[in-house]
C-alpha positions as CSV (number, residue, x, y, z in Angstrom):
1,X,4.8,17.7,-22.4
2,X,2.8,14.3,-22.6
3,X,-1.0,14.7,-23.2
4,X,-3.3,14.5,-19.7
5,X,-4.7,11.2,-19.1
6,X,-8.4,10.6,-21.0
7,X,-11.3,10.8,-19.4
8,X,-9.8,13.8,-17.2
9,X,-11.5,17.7,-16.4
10,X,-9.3,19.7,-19.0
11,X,-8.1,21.5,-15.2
12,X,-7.0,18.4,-13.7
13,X,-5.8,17.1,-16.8
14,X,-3.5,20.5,-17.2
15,X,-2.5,20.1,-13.7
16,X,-1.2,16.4,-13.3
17,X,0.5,16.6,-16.5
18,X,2.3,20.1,-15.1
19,X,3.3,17.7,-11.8
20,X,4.1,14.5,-14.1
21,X,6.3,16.5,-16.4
22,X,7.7,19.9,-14.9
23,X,10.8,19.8,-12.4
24,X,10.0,16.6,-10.9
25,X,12.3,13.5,-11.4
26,X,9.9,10.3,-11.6
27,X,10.6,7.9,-8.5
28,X,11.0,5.7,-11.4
29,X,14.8,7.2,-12.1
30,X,15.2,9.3,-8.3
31,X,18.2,8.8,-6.8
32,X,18.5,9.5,-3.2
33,X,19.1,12.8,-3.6
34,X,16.3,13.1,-5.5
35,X,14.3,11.7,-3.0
36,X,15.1,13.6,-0.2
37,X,14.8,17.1,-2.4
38,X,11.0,15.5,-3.2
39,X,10.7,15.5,0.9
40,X,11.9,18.9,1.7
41,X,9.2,20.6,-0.8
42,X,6.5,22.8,0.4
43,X,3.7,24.0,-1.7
44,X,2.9,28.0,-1.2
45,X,-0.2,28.0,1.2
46,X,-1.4,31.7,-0.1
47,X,-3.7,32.4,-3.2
48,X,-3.2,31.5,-6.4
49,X,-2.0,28.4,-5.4
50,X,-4.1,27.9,-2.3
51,X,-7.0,28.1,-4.5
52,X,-5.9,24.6,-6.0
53,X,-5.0,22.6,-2.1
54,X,-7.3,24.9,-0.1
55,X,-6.4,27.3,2.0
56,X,-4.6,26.7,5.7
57,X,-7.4,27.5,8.7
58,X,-6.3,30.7,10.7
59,X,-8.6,29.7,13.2
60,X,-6.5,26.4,13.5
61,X,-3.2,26.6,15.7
62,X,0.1,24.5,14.4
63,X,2.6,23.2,16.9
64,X,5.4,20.7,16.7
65,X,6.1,17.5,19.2
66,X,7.5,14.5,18.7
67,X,6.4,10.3,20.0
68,X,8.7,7.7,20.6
69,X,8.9,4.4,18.8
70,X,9.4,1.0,20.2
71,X,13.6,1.0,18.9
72,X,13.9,4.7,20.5
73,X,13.9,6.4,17.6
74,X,11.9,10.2,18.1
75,X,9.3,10.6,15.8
76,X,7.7,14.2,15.0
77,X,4.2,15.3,15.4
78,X,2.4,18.0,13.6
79,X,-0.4,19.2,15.6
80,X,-3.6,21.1,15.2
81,X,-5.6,23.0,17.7
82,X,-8.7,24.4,16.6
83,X,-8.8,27.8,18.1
84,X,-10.8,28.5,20.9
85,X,-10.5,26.5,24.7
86,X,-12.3,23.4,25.1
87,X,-11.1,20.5,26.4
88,X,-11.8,16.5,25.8
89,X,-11.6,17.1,21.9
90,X,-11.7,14.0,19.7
91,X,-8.0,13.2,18.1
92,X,-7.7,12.4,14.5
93,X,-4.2,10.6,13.9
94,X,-3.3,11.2,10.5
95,X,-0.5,9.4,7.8
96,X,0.2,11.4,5.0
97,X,0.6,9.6,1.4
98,X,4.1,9.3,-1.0
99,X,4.4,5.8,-1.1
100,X,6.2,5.3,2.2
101,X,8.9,7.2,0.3
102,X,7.8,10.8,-0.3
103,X,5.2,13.2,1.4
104,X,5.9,15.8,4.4
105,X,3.0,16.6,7.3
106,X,3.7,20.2,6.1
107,X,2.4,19.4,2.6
108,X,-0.6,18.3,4.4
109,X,-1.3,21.7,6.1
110,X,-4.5,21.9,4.1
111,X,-6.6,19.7,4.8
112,X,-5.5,18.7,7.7
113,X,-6.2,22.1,9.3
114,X,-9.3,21.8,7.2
115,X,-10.1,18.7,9.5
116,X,-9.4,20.3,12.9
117,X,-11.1,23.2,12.2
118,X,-14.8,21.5,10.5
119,X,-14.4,18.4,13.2
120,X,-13.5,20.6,16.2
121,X,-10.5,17.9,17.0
122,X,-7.0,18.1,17.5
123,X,-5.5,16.4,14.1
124,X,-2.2,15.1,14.7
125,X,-0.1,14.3,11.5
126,X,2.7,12.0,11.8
127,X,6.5,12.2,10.1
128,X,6.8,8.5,10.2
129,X,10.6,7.2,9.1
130,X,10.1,6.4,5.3
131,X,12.5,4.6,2.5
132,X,14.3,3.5,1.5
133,X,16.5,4.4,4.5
134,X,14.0,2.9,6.8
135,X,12.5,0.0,5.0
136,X,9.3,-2.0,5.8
137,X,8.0,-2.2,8.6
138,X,9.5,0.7,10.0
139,X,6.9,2.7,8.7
140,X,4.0,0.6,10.0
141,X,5.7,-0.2,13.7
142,X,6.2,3.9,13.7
143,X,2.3,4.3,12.4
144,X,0.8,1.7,15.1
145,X,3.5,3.0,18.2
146,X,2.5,6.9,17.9
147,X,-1.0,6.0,18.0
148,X,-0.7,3.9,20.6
149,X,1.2,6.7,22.5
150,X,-1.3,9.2,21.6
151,X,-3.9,7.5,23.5
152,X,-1.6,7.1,26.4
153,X,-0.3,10.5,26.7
154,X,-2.1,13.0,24.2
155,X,-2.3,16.0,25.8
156,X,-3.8,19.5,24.1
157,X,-7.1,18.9,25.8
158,X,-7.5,15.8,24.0
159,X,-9.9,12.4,24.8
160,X,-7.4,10.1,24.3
161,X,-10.2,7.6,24.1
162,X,-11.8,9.2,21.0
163,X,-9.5,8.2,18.2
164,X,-9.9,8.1,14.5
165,X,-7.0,6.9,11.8
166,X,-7.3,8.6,8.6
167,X,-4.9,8.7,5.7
168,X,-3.9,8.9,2.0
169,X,-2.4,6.1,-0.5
170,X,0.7,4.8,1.7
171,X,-1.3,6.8,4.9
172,X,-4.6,5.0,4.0
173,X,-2.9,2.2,3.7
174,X,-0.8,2.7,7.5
175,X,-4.2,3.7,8.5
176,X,-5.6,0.3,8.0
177,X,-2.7,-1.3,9.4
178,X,-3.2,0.4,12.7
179,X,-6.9,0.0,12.5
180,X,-6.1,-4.0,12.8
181,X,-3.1,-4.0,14.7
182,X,-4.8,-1.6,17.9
183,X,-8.6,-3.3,17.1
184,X,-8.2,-5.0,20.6
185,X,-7.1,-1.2,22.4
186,X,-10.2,-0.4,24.7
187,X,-11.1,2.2,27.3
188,X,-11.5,1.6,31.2
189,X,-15.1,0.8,30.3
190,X,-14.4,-1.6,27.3
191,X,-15.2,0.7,24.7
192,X,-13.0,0.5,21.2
193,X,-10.6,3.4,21.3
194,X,-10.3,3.4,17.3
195,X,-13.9,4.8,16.5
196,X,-13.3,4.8,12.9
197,X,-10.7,5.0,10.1
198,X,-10.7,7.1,6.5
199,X,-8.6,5.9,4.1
200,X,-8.3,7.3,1.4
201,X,-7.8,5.9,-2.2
202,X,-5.2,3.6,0.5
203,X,-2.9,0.7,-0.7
204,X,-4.1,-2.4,0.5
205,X,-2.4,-4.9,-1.9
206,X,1.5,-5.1,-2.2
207,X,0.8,-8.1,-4.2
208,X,-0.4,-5.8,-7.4
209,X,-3.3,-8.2,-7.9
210,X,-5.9,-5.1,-8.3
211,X,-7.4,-5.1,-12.0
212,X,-7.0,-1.3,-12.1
213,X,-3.1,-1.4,-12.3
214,X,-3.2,-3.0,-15.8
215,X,-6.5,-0.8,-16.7
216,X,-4.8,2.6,-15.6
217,X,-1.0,1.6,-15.7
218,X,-0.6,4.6,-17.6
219,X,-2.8,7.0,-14.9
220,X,-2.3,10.5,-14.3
221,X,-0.3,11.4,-10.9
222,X,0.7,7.2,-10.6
223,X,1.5,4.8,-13.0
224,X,2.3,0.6,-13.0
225,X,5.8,1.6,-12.9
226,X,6.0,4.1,-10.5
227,X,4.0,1.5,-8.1
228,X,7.0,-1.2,-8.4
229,X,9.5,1.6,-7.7
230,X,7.6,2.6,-4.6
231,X,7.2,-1.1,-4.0
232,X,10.9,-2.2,-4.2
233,X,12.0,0.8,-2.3
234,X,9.5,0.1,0.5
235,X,9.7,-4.0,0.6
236,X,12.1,-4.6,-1.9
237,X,12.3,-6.5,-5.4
238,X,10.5,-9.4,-6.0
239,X,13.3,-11.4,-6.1
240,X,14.8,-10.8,-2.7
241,X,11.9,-13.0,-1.4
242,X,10.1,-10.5,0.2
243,X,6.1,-11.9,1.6
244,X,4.0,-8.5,0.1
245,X,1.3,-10.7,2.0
246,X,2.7,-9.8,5.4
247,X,-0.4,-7.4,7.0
248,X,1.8,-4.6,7.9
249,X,2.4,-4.2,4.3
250,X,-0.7,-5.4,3.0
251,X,-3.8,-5.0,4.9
252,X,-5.9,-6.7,2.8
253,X,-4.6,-10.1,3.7
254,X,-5.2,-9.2,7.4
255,X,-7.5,-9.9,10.3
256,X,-10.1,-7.1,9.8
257,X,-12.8,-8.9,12.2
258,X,-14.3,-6.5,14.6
259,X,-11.6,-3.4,13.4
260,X,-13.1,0.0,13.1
261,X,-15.7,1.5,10.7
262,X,-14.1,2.8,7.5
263,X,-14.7,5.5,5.1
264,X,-12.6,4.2,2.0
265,X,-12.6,7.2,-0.9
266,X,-11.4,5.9,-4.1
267,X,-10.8,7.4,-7.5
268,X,-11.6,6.1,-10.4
269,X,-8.8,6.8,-12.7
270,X,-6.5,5.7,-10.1
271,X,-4.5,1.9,-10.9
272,X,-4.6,1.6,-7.4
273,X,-8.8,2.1,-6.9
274,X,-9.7,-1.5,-6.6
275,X,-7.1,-1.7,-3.9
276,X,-9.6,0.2,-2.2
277,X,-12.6,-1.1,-3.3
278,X,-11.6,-4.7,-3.2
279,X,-10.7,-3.8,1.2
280,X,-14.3,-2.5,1.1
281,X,-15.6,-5.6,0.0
282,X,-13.4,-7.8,2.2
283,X,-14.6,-5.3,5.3
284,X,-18.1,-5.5,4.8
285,X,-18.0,-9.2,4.4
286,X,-16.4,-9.6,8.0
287,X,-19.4,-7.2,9.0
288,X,-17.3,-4.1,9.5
289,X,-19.6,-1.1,9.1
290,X,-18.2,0.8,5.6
291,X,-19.1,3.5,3.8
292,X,-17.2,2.8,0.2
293,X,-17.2,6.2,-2.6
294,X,-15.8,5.8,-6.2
295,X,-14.8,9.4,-7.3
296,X,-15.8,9.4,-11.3
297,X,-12.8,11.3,-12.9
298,X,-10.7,11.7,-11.1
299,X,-6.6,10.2,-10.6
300,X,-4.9,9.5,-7.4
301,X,-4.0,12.1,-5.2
302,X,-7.0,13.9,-5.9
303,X,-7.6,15.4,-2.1
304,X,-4.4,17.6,-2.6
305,X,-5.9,19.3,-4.8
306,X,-9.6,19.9,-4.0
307,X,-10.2,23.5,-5.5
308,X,-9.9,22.0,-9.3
309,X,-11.1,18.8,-8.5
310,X,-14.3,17.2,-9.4
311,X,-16.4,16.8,-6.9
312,X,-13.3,17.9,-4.4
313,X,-15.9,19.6,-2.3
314,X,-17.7,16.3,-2.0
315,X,-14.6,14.3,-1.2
316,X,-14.0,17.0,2.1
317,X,-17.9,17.0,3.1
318,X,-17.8,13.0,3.0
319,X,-14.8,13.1,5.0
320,X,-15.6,15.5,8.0
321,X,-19.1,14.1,8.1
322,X,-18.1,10.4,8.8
323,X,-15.2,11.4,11.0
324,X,-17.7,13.7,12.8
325,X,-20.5,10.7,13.0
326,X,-18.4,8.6,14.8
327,X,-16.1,10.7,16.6
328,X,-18.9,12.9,17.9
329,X,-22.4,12.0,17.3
330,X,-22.1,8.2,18.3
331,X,-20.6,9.0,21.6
């Protein structure tokens, strides 16, 4: 078993190198089989391990639906109802992470029950088609149709007018997209219908130019080389003369002029954290509103497993509390 990554909490260290190392194939070597397997995994949601995701809200109700996307493909929902009748709720549209190659919405049970339940929204999570059987920009024009359905035709007592994007790695990163691509969506009194987006440690940069690659190419959870083998399967080689500039790959290279207020989370182990910070910069400079929070110590994919992570509890306070400002107190 490899050593955990310096500079780690001897828990999270234990951890990642236990998911880096045990029964996993690296994306590096997966076939598709391998691939597919990856998708079809669910973590148990009951204690012990629930004390390392967080637990699934019993006061939050699950249900299953489906969008359609502009080439009539049928894509499934995963939807969360706080319990309790209310109507004209606030809708969070959320993109899980896996590097628009792995990931489930029902690996994302956690937190984003833990959403629906501390926001008082519906959450809806979003199976978008991933590669590399769907290649870019499937995953983007599935991302920016569902939310744009959503707001036409949400039902489950939602205000389809109150939307926020949020999202993890290759969801932060599909989070931004949409944020750009539906900046011009607007209510009938003229009102932005994206009220604010939370990415989280997101993928803004296809182009690998971020520092942090080469400083943490070696990083716990994600690595340099598992980044080109998400990359290639998503795009595709850098020889097939692929443009990793093209927005609905790479967000940082798009129009974000008058797009929603962001929460970008980003940790500082991660080789993909100045992806993060550098779309902060290049946000507040077109005078978006953002909120931008390095997490000392910890790697990528840190919000999957909050009950060992430092300041995990911190990461989910931050979170509801800027989805709740916007969503709810600025309305």
């Amino acid at each position: 078993m490899k050593r955990p990554y310096p500079g780690l909490a001897p828990m999270v260290g234990l951890l990642t190198t236990v998911l880096d190392t045990v029964g996993r194939v690296s994306i590096v070597d997966a076939t598709i089989e391998d691939i597919k397997r990856s998708r079809a995994q669910v973590y148990p949601t009951s204690p012990p391990f629930a004390w390392i995701t967080g637990r699934v809200r019993a006061d939050v109700t699950v249900d299953e639906g489906s969008a359609p996307a502009r080439d009539g493909a049928t894509i499934p929902l995963r939807w969360y109802t706080p319990s309790g009748a209310r109507s004209q709720r606030p809708l969070v549209v959320y993109f899980h992470g896996g590097g628009w190659v792995q990931g489930s919405t029902r690996m994302y049970d956690p937190l984003c029950s833990h959403l629906a339940a501390e926001l008082d929204a519906v959450v809806v999570s979003v199976d978008y088609r991933m590669a590399p059987e769907h290649r870019a920009p499937t995953a983007a024009h599935d991302a920016i149709d569902v939310t744009r359905w959503l707001h036409e035709h949400a039902d489950h007592g939602v205000d389809r007018d109150r939307i926020a994007l949020c999202g993890d790695s290759a969801g932060g990163n599909l989070s931004a997209v949409v944020a750009q691509q539906l900046r011009d969506l607007r209510t009938g009194d003229g009102e932005p219908v994206i009220r604010h987006q939370a990415l989280i440690y997101p993928a803004t940069d296809m182009t690998m130019a971020s520092p942090s690659i080469a400083e943490h190419s070696q990083g716990a959870i994600l690595t340099q080389a598992k980044i080109i083998a998400f990359r290639a399967l998503y795009i595709g080689d850098a020889d097939e003369a692929v443009d990793y500039t093209d927005p609905l790959v790479s967000p940082l290279f798009g129009e974000v002029a008058s797009v929603a207020p962001a929460l970008v989370q980003t940790a500082d182990l991660d080789p993909i954290r100045d992806d993060g910070l550098r779309y902060g910069q290049t946000l507040r400079r077109a005078g978006v509103p953002v909120r931008v929070t390095n997490y000392v110590g910890l790697p990528h994919g840190f919000a999957n497993f909050p009950g060992i992570a430092r300041s995990g509890a911190q990461h989910r306070e931050e979170l509801v509390r800027e989805l709740h400002r916007h969503l709810v107190e600025e309305v």
